[in-house]
C-alpha positions in Angstrom: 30.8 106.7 -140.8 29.0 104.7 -137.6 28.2 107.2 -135.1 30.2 105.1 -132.0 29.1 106.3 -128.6 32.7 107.2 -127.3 32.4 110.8 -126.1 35.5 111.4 -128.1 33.6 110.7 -131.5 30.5 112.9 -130.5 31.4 115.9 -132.8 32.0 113.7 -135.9 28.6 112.5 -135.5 26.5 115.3 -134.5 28.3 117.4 -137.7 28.4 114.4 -139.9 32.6 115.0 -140.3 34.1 112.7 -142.7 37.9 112.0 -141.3 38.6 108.6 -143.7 41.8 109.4 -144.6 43.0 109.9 -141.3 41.4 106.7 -139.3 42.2 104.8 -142.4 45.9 105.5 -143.5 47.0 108.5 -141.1 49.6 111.4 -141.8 52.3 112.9 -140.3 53.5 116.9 -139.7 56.1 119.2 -138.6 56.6 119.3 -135.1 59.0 122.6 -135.2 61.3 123.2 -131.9 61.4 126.8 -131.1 65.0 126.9 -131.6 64.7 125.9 -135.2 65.8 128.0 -137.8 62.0 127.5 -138.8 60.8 128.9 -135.9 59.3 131.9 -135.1 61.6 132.8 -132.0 64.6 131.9 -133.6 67.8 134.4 -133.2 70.0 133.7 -135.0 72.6 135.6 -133.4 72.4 133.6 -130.0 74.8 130.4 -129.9 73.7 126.8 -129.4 74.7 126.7 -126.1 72.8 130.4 -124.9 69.9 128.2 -126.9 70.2 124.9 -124.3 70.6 127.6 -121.5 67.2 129.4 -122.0 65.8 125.7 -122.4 67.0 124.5 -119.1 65.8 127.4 -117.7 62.5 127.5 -119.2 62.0 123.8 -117.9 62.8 124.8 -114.8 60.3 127.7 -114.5 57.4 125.2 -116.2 58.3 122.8 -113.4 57.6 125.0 -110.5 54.2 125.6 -111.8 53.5 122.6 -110.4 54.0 123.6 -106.9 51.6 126.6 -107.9 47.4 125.9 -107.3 44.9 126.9 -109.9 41.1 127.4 -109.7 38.9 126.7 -112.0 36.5 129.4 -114.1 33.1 129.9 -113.2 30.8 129.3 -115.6 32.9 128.1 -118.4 34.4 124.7 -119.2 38.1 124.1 -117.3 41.5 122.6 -118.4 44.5 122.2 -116.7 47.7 123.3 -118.5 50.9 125.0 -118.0 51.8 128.3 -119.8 54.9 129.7 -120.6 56.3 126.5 -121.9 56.8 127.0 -125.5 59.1 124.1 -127.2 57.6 122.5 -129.9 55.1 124.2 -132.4 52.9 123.4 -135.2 52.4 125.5 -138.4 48.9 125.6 -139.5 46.0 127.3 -140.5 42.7 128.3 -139.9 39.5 129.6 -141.3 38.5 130.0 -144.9 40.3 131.7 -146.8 43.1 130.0 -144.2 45.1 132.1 -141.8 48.3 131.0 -141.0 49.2 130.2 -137.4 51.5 129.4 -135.1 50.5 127.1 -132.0 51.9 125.4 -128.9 51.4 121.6 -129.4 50.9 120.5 -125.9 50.3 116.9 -124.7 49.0 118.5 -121.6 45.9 120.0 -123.0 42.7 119.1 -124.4 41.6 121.9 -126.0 42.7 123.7 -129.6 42.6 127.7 -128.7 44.0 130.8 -130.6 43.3 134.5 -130.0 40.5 135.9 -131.5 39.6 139.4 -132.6 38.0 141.2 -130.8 40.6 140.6 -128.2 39.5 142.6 -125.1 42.5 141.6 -122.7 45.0 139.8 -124.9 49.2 138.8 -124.5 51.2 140.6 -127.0 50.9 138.6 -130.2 53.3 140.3 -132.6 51.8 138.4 -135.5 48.5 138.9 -136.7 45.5 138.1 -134.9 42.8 135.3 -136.4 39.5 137.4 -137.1 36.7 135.3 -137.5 34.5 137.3 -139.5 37.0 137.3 -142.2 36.3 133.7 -142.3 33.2 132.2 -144.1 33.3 128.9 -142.3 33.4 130.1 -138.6 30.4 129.2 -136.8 30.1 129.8 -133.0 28.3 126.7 -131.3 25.4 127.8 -129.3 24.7 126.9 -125.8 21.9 124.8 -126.4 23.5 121.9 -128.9 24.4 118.7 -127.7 27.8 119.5 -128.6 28.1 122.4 -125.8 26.4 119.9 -123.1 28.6 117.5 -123.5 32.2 119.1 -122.9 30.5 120.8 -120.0 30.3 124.1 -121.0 28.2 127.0 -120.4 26.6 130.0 -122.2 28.2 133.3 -122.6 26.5 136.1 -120.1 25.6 138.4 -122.9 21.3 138.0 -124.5 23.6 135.8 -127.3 23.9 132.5 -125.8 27.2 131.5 -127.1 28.9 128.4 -125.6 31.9 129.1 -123.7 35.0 127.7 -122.8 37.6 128.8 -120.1 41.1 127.6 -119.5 42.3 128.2 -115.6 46.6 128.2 -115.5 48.6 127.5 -112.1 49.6 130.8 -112.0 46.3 132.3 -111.6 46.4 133.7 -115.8 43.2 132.7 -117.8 41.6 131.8 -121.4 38.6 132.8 -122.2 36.1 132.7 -125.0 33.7 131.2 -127.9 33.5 127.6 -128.3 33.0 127.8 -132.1 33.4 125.1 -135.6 36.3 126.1 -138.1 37.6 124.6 -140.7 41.6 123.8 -139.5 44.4 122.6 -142.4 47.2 120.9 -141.1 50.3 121.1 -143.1 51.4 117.7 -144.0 55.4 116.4 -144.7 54.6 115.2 -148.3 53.1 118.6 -148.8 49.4 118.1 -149.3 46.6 120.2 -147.4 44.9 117.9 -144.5 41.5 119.8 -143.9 39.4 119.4 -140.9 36.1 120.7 -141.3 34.0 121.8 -138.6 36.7 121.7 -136.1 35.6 122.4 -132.4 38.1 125.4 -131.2 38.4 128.0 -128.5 38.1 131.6 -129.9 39.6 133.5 -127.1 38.9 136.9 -126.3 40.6 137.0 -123.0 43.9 135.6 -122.4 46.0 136.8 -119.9 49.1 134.5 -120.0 53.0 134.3 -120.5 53.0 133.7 -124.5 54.7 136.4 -126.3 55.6 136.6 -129.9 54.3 135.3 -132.8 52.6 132.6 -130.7 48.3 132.0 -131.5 47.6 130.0 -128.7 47.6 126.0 -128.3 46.9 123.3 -130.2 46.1 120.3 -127.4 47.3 116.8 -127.9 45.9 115.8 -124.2 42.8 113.3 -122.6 39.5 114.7 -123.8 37.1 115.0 -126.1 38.6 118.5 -127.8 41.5 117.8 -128.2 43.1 117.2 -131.7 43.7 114.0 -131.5 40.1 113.1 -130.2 38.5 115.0 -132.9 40.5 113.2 -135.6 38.2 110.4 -134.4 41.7 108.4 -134.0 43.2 106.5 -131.4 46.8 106.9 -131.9 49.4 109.5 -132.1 53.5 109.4 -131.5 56.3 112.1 -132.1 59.7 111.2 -133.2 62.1 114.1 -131.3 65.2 115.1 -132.7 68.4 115.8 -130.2 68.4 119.6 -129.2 71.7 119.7 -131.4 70.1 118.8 -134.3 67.4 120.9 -135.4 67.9 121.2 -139.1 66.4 118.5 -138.8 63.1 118.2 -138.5 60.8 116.3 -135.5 57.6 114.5 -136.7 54.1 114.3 -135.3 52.3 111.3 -136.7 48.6 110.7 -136.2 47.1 106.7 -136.7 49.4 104.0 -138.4 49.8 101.1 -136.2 53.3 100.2 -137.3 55.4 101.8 -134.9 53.2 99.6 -131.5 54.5 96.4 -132.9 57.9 94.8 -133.8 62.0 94.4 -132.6 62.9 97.3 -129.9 59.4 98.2 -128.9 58.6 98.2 -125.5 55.2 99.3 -123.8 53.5 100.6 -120.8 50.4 101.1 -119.0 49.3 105.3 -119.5 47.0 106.5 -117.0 45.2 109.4 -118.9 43.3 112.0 -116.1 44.3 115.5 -117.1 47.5 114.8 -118.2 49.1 111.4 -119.1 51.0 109.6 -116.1 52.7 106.3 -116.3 54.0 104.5 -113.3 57.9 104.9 -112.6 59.1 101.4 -110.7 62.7 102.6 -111.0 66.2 104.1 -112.1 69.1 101.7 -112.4 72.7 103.5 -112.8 74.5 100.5 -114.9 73.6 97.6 -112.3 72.5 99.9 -109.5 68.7 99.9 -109.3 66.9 102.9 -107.5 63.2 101.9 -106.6 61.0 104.9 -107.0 58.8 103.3 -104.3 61.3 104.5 -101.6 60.2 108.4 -102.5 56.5 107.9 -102.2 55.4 109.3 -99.0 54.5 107.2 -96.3 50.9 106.9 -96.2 50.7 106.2 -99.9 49.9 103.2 -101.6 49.3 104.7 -105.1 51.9 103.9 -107.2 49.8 104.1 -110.2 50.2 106.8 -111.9 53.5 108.8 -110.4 54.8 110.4 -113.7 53.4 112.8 -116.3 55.2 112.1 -119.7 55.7 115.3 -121.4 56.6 116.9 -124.6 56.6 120.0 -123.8 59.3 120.1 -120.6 62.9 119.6 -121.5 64.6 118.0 -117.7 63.5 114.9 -116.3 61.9 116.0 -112.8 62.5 112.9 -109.9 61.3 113.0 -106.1 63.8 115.2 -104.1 64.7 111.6 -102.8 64.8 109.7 -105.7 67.1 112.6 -107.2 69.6 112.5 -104.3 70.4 109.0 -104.8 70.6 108.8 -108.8 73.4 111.8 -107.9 74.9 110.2 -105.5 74.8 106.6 -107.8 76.1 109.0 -111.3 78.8 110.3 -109.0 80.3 107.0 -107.7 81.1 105.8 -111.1 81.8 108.8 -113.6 85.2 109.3 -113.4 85.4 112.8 -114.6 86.2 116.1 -113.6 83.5 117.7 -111.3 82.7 121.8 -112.6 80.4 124.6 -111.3 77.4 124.5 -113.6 74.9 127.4 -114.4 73.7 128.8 -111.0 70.8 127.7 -109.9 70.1 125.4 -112.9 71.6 122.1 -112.8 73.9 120.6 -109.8 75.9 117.8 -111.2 77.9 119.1 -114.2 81.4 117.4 -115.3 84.3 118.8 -117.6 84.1 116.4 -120.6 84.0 115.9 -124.3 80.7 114.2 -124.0 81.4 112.0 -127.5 84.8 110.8 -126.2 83.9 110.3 -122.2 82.6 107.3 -121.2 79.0 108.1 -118.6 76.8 105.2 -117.8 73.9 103.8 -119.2 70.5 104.9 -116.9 67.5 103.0 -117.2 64.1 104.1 -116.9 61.8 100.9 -115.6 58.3 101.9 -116.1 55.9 99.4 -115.2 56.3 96.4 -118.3 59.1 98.7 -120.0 62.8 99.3 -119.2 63.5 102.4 -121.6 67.6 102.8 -122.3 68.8 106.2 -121.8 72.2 107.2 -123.4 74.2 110.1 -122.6 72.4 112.4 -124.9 69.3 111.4 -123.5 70.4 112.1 -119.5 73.5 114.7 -119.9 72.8 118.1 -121.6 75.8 120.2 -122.8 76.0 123.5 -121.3 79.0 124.5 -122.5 82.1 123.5 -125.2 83.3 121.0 -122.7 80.2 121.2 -119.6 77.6 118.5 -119.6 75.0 118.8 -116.8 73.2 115.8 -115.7 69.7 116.4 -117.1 67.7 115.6 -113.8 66.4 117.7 -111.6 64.4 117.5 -107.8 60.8 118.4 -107.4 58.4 118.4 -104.6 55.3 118.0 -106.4 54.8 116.0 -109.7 57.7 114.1 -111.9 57.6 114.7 -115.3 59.5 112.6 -117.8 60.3 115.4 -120.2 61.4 115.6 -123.7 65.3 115.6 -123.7 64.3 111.8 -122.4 62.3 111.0 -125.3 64.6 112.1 -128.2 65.8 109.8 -130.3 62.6 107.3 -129.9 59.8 106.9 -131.6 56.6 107.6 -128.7 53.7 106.1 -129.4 50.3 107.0 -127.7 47.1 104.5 -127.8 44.4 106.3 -126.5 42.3 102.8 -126.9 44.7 100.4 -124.9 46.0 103.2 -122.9 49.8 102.3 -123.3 52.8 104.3 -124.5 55.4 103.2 -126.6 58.7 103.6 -127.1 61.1 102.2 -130.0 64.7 103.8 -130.4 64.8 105.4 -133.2 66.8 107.9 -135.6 64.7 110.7 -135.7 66.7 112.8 -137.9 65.6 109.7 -140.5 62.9 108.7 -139.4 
């Protein structure tokens, strides 16, 4: 393999990892909603639509972390990323022999972290806890390698030297603990072992956040070089979400192929990667009615680079407060339905409908270069038998495009080109 000098491809070559089969023909896993039957936090005696309301709740209480400011560790390398926002997960395993784990696949982190015994100020993790000296292939990285320099991290206060990493939330909750190599096995759809060796992950030792359950930590699909996706050495990812009312089926996270960037339906736009990944909203048309998103910005902006994270792991679509108003006011001057209370304090716009049956407009997202269609399912989220709730909701800091958005289409990431991708697609045959 050709040592490159992308900072994302440092690892391989300082550790001399082989990755061949994924830059050359890619693979795809499980992404597992935590609704699923599969899931961990599955209860199977709540009903589909207690199952939507703890979503739209939990999307609601990621989004206000926004408005929340977080500092940064001393001493230790710093991410930004949003707890409590469990949605999708990814079954895999670490160590050798390998220890099976469950962890938070979040596009808006860079960094691969479980709990680590010994934990010395951990959230309650009801399944077991990964000990590394169980494992014969964990190494922890000292604070002198190249490797350690170059993610800016620090050494560990102690006469050891260890590198250390430190993850800084929004509400003031923390990560800590050893940068350290492990060999990580992804569980693949055709069901073949994909083993990374050497893989650069957090051990945490402190971690004083929101997670409950049988939850190990994160697994980071984000910008930087720790990431997953950057220590695959590959350029590419996309997911393939399946409709909230569907999960017995399953959604797919694919890493490399090339396929899905090119051909009929795909459209693309510019991503601008900084600690999340933000595209640039132009507008929202309601059928013919066009809503420029340049009206919200504030005044003295000229910015409009950049205005929306796209996110996988929040449910709602979060607009300006002024951009909001007026795609309410343009849904309610052409849905002819009858207007209901919604959940208090969730969702404002709600109608009485049989959502198969009753006709609500098409809303378009314009991103700069791509106009992505949004059908009902994608912009109206049932609540109840016969409540659908306009999936939009106001913010005063940051939009997100979330994930009830992006079901149904194929989402392509290239980290090389820096576009996104989307395709409609079938995901429950895809």
């Amino acid at each position: 393999m050709t040592c490159y000098s992308s900072f994302s491809l440092l690892f391989l070559c300082l550790y001399g990892i082989s990755f061949t089969k994924a830059l050359n023909s890619g693979f795809t896993v499980e992404l597992i909603h935590r609704d699923s039957p599969k899931s961990p936090f599955y209860f199977p005696i709540e009903t589909q639509f207690q199952r939507v309301y703890n979503t739209v709740r939990r999307s609601i209480n990621h989004a206000n972390h926004f408005n929340k400011p977080f500092s940064n560790l001393a001493n230790v390398a710093s991410s930004i990323i949003i707890p409590d926002k469990v949605e999708y997960l990814m079954s895999y395993s670490i160590g050798t022999p390998p220890f099976h784990l469950y962890g938070v696949v979040d596009t808006g982190s860079s960094i691969i972290w479980l709990q680590c015994v010994p934990c010395q100020n951990c959230y309650n993790q009801t399944s077991p806890i990964f000990d590394p000296s169980n494992s014969t292939t964990y190494k922890i990285i000292p604070c002198s390698s190249a490797a350690c320099y170059s993610v800016g991290s620090s050494c560990s206060l102690d006469n050891e030297q260890r590198c250390q990493y430190g993850i800084s939330y929004m509400d003031s909750s923390k990560s800590i603990g050893d940068f350290s190599l492990e060999t990580l096995t992804l569980n693949t759809i055709d069901g073949s072992p994909f083993m990374l060796h050497k893989t650069m992950i957090g051990c945490g030792h402190i971690n004083t956040l929101h997670f409950f359950g049988k939850t190990s930590g994160i697994v980071g699909l984000g910008p930087g070089p720790t990431s997953l996706v950057s220590q695959l050495g590959l350029t590419k990812f996309s997911y393939c979400l399946v409709p909230l009312s569907q999960h017995e089926s399953s959604s797919k996270l694919i890493f490399g192929y090339d396929d899905m960037f090119f051909g009929n339906g795909v459209v693309s736009t510019p991503m601008f990667p900084k600690h999340l990944y933000y595209l640039t909203l132009e507008a929202i048309s309601v059928g013919n009615n066009r809503l420029e998103f340049g009206d919200s910005l504030p005044s003295n902006s000229d910015d409009k680079k950049g205005n929306i994270i796209i996110d996988s792991g929040t449910t709602l679509t979060f607009l300006p407060y002024d951009l909001y108003s007026r795609l309410e006011s343009a849904i309610k001057n052409v849905v002819q339905l009858e207007r209901v209370e919604g959940p208090p304090n969730l969702l404002s716009l709600c109608y009485k409908v049989i959502l198969e049956k009753s006709m609500v407009p098409i809303i378009t997202a314009h991103f700069s270069g791509a106009d992505v269609q949004l059908n009902s399912m994608n912009t109206f989220v049932l609540m109840d038998v016969n409540i659908a709730c306009l999936a939009f909701s106001p913010t005063q800091t940051t939009p997100v495009f979330g994930n009830l958005a992006q079901q149904n289409f194929l989402v392509g990431y290239d980290l090389q080109k820096n576009i996104v991708s989307f395709k409609r697609t079938d995901c429950t045959k895809y």
